[in-house]
PyMOL Python script that loads the backbone (N, CA, C, O; Angstrom):
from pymol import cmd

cmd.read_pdbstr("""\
ATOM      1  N   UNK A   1    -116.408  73.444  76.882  1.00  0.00           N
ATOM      2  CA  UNK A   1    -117.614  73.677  77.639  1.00  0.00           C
ATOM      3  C   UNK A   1    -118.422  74.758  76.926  1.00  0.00           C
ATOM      4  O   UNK A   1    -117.804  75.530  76.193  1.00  0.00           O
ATOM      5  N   UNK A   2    -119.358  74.851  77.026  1.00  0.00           N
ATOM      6  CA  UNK A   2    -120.237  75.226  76.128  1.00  0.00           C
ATOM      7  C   UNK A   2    -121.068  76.362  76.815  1.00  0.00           C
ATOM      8  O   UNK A   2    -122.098  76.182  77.464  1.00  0.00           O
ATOM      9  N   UNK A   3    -120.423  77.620  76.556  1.00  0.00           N
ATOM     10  CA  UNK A   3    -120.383  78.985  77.039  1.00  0.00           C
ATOM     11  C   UNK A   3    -121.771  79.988  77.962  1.00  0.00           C
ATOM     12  O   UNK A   3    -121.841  80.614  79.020  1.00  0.00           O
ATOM     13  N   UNK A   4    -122.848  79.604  76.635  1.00  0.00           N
ATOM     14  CA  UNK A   4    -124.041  79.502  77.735  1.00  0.00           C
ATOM     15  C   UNK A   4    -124.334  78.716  78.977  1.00  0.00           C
ATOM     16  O   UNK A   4    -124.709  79.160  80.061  1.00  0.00           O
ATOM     17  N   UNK A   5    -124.076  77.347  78.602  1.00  0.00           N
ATOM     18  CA  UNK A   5    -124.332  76.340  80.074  1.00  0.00           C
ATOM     19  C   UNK A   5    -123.248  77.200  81.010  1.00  0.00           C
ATOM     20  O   UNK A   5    -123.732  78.040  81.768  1.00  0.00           O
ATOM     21  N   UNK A   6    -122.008  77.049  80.989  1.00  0.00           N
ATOM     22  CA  UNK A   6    -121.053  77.738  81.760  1.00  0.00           C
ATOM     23  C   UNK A   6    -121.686  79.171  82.667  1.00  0.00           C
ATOM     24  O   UNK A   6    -121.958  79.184  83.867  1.00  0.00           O
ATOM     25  N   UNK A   7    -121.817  80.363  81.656  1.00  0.00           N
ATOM     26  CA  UNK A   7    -122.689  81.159  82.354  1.00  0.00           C
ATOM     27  C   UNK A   7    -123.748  80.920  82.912  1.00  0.00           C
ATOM     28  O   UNK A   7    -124.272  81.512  83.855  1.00  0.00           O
ATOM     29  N   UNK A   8    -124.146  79.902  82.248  1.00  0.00           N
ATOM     30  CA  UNK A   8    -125.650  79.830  83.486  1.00  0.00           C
ATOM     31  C   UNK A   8    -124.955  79.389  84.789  1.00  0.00           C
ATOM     32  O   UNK A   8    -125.077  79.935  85.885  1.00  0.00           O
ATOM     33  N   UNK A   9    -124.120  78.190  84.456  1.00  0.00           N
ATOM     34  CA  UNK A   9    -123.535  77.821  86.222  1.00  0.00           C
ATOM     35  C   UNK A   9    -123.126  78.897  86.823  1.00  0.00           C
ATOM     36  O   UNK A   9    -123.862  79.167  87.772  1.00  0.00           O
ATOM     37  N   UNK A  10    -121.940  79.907  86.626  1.00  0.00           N
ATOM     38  CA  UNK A  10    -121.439  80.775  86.710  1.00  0.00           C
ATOM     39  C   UNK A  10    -122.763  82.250  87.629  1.00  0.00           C
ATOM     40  O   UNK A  10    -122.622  82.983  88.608  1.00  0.00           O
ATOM     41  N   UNK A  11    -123.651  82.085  86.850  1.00  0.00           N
ATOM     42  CA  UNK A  11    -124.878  83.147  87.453  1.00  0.00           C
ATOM     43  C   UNK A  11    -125.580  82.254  88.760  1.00  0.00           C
ATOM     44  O   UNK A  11    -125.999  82.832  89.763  1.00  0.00           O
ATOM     45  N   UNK A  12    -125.637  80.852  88.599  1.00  0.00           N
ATOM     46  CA  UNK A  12    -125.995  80.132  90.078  1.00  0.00           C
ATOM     47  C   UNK A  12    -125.150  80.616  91.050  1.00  0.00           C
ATOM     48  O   UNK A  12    -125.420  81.161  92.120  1.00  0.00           O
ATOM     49  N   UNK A  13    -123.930  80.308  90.465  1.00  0.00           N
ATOM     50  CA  UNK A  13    -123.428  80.371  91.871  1.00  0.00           C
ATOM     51  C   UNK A  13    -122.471  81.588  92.546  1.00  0.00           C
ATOM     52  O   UNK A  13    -121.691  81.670  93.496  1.00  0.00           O
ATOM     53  N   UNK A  14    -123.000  82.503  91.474  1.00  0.00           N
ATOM     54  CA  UNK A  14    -122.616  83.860  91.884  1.00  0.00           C
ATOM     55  C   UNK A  14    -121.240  84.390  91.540  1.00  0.00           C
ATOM     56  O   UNK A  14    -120.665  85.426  91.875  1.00  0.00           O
ATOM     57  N   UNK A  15    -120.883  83.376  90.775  1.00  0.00           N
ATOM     58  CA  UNK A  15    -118.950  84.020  90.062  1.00  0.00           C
ATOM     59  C   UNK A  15    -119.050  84.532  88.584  1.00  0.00           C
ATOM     60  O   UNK A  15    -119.784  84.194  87.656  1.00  0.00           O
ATOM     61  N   UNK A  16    -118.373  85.166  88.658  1.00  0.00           N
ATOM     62  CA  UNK A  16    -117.946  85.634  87.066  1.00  0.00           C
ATOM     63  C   UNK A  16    -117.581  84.236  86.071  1.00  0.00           C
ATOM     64  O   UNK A  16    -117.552  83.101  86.544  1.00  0.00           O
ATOM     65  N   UNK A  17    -117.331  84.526  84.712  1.00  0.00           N
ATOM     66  CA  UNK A  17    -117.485  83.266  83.836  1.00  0.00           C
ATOM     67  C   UNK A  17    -115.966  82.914  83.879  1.00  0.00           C
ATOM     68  O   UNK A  17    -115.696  81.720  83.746  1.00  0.00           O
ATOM     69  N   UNK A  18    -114.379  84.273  84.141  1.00  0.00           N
ATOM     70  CA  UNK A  18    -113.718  83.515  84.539  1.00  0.00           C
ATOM     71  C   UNK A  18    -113.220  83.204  85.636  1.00  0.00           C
ATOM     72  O   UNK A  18    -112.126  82.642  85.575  1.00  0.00           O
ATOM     73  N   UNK A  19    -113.616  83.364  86.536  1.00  0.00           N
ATOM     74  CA  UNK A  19    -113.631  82.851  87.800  1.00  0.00           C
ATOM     75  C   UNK A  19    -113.648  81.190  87.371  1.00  0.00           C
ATOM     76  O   UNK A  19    -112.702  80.403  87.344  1.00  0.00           O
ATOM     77  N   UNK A  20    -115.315  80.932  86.997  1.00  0.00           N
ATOM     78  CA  UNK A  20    -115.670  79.429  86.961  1.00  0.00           C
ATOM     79  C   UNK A  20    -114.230  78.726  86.360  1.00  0.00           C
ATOM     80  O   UNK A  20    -113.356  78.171  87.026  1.00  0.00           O
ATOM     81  N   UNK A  21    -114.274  78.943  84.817  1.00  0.00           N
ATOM     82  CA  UNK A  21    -113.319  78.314  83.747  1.00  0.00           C
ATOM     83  C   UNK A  21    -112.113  78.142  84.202  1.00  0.00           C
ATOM     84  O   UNK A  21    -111.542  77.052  84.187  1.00  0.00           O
ATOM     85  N   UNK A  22    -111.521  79.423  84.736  1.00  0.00           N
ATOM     86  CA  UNK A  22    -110.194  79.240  85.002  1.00  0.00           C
ATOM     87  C   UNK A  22    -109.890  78.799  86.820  1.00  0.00           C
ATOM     88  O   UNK A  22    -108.698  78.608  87.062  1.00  0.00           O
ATOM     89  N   UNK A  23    -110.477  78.703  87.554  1.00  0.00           N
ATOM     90  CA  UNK A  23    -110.725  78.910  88.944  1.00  0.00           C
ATOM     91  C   UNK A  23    -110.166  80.050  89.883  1.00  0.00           C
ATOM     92  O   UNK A  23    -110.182  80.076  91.114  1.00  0.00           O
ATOM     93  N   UNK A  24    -109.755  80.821  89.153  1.00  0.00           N
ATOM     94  CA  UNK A  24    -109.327  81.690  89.799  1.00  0.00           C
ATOM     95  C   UNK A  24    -109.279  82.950  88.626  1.00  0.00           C
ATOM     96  O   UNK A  24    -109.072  82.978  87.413  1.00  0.00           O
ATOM     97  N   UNK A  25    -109.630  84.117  89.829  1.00  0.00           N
ATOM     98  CA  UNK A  25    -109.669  85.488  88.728  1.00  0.00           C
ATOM     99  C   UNK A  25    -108.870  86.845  89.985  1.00  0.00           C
ATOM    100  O   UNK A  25    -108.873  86.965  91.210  1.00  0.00           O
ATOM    101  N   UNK A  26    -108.476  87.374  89.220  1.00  0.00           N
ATOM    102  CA  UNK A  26    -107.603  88.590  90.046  1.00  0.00           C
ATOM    103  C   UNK A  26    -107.836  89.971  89.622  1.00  0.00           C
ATOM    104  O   UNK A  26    -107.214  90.169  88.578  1.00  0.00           O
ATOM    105  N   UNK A  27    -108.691  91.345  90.136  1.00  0.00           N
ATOM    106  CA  UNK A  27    -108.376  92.690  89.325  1.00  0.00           C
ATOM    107  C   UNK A  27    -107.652  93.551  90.530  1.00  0.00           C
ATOM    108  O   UNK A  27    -107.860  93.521  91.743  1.00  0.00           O
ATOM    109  N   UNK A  28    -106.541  94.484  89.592  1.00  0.00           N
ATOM    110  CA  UNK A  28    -106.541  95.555  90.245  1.00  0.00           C
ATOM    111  C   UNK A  28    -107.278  97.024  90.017  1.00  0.00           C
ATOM    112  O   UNK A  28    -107.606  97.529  88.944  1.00  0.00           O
ATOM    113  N   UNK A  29    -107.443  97.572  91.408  1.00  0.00           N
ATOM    114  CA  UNK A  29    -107.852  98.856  91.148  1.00  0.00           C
ATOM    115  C   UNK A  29    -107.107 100.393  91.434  1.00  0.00           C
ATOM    116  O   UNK A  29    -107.185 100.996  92.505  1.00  0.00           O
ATOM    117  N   UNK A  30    -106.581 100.735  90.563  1.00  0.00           N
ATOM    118  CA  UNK A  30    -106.197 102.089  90.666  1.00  0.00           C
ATOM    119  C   UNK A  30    -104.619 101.871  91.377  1.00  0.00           C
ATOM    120  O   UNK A  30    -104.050 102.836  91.888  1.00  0.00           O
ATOM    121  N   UNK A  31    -104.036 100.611  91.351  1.00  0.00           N
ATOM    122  CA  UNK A  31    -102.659 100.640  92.348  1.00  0.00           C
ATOM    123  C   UNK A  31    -102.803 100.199  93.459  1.00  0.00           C
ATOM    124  O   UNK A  31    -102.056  99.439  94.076  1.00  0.00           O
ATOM    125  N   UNK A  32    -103.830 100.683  93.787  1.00  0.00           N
ATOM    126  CA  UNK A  32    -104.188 100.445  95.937  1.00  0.00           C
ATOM    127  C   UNK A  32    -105.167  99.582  96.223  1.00  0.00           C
ATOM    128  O   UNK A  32    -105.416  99.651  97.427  1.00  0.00           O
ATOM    129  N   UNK A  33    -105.912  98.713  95.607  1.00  0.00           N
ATOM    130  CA  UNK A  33    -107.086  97.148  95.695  1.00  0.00           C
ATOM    131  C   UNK A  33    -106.785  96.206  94.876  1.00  0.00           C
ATOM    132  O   UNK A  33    -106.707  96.303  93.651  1.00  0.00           O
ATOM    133  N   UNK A  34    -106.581  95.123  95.635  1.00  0.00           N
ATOM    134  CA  UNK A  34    -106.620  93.741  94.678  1.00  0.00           C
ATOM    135  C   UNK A  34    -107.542  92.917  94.819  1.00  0.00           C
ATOM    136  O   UNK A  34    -107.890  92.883  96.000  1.00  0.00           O
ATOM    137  N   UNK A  35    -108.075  92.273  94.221  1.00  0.00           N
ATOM    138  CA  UNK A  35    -109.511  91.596  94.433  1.00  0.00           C
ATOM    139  C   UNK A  35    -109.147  90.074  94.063  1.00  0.00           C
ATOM    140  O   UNK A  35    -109.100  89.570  92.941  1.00  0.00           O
ATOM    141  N   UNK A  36    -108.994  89.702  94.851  1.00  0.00           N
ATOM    142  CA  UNK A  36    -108.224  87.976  94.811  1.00  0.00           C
ATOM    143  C   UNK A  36    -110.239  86.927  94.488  1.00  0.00           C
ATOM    144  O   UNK A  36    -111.036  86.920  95.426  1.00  0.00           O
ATOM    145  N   UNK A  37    -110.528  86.388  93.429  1.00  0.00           N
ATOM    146  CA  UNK A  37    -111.313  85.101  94.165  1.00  0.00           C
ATOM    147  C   UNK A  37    -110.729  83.998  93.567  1.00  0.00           C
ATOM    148  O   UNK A  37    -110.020  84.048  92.561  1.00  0.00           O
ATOM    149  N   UNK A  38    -111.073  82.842  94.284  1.00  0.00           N
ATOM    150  CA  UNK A  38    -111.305  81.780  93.937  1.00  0.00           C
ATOM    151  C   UNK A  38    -109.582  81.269  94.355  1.00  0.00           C
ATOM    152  O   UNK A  38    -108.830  80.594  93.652  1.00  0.00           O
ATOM    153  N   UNK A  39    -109.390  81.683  95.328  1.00  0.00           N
ATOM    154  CA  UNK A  39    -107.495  81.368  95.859  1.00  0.00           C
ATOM    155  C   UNK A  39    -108.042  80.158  96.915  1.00  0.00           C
ATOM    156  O   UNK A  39    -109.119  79.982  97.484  1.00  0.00           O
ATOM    157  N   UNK A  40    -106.458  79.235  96.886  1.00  0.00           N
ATOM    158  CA  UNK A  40    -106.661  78.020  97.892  1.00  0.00           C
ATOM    159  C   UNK A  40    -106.152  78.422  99.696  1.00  0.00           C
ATOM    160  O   UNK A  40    -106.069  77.541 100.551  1.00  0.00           O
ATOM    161  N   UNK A  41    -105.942  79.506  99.896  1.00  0.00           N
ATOM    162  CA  UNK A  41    -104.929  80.096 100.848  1.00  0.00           C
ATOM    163  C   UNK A  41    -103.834  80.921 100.682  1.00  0.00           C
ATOM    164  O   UNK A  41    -103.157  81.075  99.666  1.00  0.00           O
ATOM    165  N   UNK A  42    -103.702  81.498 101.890  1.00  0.00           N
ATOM    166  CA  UNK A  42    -102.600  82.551 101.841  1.00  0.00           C
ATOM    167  C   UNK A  42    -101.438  81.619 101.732  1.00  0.00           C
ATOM    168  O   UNK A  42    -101.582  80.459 102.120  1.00  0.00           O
ATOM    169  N   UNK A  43    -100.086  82.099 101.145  1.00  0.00           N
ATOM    170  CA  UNK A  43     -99.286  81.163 101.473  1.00  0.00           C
ATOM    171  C   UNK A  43     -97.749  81.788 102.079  1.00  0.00           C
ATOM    172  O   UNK A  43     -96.840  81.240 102.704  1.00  0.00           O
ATOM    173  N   UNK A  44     -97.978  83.455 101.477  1.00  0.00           N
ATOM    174  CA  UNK A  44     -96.951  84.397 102.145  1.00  0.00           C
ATOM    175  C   UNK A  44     -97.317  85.200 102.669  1.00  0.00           C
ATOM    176  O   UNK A  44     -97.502  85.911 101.681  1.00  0.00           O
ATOM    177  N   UNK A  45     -97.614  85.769 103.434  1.00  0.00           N
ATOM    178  CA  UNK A  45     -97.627  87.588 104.433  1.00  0.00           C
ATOM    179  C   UNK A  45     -96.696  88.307 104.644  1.00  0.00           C
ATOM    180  O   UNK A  45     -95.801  87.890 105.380  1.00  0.00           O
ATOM    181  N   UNK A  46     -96.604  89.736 104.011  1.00  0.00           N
ATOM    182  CA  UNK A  46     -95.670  90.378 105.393  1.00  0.00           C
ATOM    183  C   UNK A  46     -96.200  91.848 103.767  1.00  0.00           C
ATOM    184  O   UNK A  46     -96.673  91.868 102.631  1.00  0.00           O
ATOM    185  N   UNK A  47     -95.625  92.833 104.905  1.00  0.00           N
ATOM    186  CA  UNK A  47     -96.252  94.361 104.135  1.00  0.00           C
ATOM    187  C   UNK A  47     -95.613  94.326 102.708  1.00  0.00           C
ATOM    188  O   UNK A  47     -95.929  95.296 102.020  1.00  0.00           O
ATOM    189  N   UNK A  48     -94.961  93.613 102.244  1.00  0.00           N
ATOM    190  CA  UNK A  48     -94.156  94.044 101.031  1.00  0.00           C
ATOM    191  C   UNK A  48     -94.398  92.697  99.894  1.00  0.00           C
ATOM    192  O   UNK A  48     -93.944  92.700  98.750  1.00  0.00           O
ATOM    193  N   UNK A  49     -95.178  91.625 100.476  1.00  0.00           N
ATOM    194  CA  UNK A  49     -95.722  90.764  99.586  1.00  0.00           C
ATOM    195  C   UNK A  49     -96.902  89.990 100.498  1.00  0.00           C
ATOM    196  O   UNK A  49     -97.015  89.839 101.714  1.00  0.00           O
ATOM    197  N   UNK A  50     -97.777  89.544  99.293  1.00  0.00           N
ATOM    198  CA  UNK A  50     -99.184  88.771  99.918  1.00  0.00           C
ATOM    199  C   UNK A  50     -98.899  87.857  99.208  1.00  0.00           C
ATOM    200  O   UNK A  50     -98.178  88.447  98.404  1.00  0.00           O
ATOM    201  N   UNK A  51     -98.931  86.265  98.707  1.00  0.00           N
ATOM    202  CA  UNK A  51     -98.893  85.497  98.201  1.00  0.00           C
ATOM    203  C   UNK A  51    -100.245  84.513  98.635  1.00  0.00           C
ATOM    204  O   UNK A  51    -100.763  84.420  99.748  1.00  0.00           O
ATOM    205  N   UNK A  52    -100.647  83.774  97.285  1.00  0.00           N
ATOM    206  CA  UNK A  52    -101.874  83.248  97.449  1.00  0.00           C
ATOM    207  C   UNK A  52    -101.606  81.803  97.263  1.00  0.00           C
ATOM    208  O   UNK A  52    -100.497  81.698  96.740  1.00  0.00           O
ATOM    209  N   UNK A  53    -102.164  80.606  97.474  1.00  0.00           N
ATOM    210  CA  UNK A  53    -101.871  79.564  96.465  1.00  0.00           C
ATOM    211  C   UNK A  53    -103.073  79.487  95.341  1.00  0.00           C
ATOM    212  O   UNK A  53    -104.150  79.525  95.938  1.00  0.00           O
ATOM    213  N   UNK A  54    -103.234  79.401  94.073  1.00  0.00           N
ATOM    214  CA  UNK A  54    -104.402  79.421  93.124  1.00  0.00           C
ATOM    215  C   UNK A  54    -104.133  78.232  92.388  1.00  0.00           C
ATOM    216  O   UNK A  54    -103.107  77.595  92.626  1.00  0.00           O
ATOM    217  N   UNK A  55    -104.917  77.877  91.549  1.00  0.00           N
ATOM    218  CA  UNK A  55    -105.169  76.746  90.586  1.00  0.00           C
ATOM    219  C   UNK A  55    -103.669  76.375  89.602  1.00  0.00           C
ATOM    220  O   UNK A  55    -103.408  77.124  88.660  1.00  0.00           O
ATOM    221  N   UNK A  56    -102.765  75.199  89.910  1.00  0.00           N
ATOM    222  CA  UNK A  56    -101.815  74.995  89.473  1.00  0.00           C
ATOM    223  C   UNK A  56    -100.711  76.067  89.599  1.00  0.00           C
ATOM    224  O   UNK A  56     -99.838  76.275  88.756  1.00  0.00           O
ATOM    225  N   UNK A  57    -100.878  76.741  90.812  1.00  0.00           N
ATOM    226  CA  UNK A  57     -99.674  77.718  90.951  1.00  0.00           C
ATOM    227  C   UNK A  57     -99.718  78.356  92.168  1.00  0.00           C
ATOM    228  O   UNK A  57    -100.275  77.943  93.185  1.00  0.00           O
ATOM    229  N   UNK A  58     -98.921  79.691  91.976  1.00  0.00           N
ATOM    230  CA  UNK A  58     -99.332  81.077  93.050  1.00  0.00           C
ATOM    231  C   UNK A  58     -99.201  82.275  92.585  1.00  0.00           C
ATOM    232  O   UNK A  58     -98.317  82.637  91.809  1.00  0.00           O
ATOM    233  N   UNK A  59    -100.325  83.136  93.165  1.00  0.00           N
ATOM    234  CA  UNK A  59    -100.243  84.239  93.084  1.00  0.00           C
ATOM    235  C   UNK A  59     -99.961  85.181  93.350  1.00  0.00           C
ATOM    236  O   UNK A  59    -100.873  85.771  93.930  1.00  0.00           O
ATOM    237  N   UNK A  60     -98.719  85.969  93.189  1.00  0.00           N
ATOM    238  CA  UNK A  60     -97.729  87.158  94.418  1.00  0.00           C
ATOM    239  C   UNK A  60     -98.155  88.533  93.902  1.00  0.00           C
ATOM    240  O   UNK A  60     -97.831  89.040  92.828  1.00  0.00           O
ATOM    241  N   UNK A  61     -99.008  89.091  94.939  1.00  0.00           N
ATOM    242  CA  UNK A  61     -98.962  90.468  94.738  1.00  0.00           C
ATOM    243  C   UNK A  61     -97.293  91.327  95.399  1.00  0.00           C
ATOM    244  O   UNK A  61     -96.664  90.624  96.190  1.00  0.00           O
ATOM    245  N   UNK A  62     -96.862  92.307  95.169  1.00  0.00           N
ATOM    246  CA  UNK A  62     -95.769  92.926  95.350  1.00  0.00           C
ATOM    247  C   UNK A  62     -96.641  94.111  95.703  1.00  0.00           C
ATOM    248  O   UNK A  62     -97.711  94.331  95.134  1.00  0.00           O
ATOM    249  N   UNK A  63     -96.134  94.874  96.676  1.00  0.00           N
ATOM    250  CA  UNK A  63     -95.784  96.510  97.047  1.00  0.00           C
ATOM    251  C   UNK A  63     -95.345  96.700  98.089  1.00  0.00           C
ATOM    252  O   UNK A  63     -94.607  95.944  98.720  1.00  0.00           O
ATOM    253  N   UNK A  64     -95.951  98.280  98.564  1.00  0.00           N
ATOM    254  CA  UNK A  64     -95.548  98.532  99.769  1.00  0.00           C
ATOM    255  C   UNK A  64     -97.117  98.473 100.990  1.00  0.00           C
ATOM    256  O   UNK A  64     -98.300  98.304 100.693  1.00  0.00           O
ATOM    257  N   UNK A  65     -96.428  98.706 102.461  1.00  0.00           N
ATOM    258  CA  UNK A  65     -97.931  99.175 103.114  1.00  0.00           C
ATOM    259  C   UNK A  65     -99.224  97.913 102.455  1.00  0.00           C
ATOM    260  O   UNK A  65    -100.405  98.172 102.226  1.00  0.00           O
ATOM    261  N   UNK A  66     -98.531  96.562 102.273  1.00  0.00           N
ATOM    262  CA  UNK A  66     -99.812  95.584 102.064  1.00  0.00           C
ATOM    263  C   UNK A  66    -100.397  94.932 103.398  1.00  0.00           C
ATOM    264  O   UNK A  66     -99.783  94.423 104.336  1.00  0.00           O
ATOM    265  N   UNK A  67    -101.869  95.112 103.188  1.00  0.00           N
ATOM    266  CA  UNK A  67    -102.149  94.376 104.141  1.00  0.00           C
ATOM    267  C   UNK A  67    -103.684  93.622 103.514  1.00  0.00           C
ATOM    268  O   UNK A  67    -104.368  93.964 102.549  1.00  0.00           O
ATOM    269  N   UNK A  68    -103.841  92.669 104.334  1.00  0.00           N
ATOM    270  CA  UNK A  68    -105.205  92.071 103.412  1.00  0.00           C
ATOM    271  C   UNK A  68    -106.165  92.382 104.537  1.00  0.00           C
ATOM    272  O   UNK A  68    -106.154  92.150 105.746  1.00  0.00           O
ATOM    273  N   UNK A  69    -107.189  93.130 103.523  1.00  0.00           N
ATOM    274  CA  UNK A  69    -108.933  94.004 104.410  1.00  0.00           C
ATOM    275  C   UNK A  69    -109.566  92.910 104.247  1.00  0.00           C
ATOM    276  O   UNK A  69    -110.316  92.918 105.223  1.00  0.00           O
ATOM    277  N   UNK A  70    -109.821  91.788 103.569  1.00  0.00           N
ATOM    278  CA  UNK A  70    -110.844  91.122 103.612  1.00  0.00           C
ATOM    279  C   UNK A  70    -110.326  89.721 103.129  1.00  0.00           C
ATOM    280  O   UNK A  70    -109.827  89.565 102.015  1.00  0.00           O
ATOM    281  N   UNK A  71    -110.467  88.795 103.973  1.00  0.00           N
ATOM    282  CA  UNK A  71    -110.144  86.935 103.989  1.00  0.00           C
ATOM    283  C   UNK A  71    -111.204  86.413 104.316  1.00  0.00           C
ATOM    284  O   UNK A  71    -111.685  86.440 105.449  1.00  0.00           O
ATOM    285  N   UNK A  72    -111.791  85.747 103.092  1.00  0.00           N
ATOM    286  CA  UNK A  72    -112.758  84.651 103.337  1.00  0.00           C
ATOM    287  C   UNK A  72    -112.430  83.386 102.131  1.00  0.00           C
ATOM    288  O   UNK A  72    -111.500  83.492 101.332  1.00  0.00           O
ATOM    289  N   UNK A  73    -112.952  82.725 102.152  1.00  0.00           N
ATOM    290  CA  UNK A  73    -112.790  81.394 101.614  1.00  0.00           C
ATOM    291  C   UNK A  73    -112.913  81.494 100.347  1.00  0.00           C
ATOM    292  O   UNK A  73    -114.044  81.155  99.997  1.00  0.00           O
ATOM    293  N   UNK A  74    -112.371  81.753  99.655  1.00  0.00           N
ATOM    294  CA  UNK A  74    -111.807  81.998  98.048  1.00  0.00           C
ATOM    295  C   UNK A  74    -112.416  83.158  97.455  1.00  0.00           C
ATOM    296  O   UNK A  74    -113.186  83.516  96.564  1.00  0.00           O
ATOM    297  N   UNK A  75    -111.530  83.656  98.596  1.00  0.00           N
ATOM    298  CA  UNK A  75    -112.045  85.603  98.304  1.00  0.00           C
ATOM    299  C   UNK A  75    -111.376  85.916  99.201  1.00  0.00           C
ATOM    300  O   UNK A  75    -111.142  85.373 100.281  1.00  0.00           O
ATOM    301  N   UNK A  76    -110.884  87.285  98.524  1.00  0.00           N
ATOM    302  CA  UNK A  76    -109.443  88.039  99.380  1.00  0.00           C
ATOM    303  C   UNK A  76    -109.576  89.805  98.800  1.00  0.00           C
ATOM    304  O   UNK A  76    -110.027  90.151  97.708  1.00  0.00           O
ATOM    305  N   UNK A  77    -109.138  90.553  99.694  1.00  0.00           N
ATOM    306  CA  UNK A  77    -109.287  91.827  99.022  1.00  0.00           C
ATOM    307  C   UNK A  77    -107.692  92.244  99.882  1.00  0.00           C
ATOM    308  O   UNK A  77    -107.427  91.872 101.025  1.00  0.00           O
ATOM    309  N   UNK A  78    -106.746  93.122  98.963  1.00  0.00           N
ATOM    310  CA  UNK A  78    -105.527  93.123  99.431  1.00  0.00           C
ATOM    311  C   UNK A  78    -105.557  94.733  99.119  1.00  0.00           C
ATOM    312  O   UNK A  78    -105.931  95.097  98.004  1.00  0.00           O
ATOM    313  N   UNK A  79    -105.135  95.764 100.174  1.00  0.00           N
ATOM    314  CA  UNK A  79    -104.927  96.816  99.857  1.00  0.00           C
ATOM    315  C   UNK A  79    -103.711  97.295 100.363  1.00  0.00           C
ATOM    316  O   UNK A  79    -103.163  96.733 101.312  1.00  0.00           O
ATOM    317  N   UNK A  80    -103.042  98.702  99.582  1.00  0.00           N
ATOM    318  CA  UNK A  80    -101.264  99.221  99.988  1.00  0.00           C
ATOM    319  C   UNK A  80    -100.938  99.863  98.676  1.00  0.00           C
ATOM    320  O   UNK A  80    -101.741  99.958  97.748  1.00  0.00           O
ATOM    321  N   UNK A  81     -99.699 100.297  98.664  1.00  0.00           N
ATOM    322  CA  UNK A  81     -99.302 100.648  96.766  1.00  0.00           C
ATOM    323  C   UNK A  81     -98.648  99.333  96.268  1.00  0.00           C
ATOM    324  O   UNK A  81     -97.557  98.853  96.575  1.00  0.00           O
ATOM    325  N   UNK A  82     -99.867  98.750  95.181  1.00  0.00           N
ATOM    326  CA  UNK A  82     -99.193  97.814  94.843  1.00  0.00           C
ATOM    327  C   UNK A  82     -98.603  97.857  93.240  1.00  0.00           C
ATOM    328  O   UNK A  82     -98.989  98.132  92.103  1.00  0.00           O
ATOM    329  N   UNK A  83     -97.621  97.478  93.832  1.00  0.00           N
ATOM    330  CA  UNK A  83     -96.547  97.147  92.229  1.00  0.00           C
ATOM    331  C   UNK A  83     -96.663  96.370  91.412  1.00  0.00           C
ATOM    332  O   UNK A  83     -96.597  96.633  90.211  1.00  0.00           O
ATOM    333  N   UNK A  84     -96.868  95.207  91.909  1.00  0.00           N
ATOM    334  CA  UNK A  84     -96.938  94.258  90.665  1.00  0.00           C
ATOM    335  C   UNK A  84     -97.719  93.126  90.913  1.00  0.00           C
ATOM    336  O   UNK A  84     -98.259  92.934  92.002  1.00  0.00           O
ATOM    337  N   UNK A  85     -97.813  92.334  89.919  1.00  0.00           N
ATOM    338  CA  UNK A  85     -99.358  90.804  90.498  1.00  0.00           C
ATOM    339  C   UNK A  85     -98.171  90.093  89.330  1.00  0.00           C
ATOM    340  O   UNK A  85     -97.518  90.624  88.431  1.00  0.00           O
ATOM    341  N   UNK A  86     -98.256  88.578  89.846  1.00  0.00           N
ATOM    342  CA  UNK A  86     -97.424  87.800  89.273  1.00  0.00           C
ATOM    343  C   UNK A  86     -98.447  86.324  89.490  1.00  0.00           C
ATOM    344  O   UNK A  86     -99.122  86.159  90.507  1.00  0.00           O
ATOM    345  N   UNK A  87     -98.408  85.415  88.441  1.00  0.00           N
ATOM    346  CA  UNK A  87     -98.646  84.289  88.434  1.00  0.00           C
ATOM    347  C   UNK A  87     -97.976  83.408  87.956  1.00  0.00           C
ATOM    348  O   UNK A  87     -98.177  83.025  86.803  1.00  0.00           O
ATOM    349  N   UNK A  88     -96.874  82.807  88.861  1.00  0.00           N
ATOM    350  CA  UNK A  88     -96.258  81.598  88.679  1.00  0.00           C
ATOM    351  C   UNK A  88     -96.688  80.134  88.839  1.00  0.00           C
ATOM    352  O   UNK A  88     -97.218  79.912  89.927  1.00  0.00           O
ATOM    353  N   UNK A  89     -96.563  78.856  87.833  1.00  0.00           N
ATOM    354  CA  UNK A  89     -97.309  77.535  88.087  1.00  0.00           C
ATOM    355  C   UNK A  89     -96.146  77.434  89.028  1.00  0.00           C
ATOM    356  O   UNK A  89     -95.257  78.226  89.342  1.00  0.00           O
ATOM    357  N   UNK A  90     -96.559  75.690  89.519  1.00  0.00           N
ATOM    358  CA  UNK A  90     -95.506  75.305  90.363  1.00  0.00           C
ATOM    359  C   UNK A  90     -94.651  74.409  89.659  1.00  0.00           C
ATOM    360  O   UNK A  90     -95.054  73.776  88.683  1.00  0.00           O
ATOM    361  N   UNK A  91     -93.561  74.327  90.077  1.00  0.00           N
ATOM    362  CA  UNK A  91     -92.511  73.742  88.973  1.00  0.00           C
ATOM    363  C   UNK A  91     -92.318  72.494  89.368  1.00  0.00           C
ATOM    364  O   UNK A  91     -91.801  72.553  90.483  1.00  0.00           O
ATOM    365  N   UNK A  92     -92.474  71.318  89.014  1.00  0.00           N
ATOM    366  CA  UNK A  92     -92.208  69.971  89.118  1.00  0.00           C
ATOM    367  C   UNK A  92     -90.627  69.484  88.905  1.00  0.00           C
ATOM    368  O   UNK A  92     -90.332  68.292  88.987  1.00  0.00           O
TER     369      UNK A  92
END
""", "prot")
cmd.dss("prot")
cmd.show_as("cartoon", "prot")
cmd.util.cbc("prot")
cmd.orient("prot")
């Protein structure tokens, strides 16, 4: 795909370039914010893991004190001390 066209879609519709490409993008901040977009659903809860389902897989945040501040439709904001971010495909 051909990087300008991409960004231009990408600036329509308001996502980052890998957001679009890959369908899903994840940052942390400082230990204590995770910034989930472009996830298909939650698929685990509880204070010591958040699990997402994302594009050919899932996504497990790990810590402590997790709880998710913000759920909307492929957008998630997860805050607590978090330890670790993991992306596993799903195994056939």
């Amino acid at each position: 795909m051909n990087n300008s066209f991409s960004q231009s879609i990408a600036n329509i519709c308001g996502l980052e370039l890998a957001t679009l490409v890959n369908d899903y993008k994840f940052s942390v901040f400082g230990g204590h914010t995770a910034v989930i977009e472009g996830h298909k659903g939650v698929v685990e809860y509880s204070t010591e893991t958040v699990s997402f389902a994302v594009k050919k897989g899932t996504l497990r945040i790990s810590g402590n004190d997790l709880r998710i501040k913000c759920l909307e439709k492929h957008f998630a904001v997860v805050v607590g001390a978090i330890i670790s971010v993991e992306v596993k495909g799903n195994e056939k």
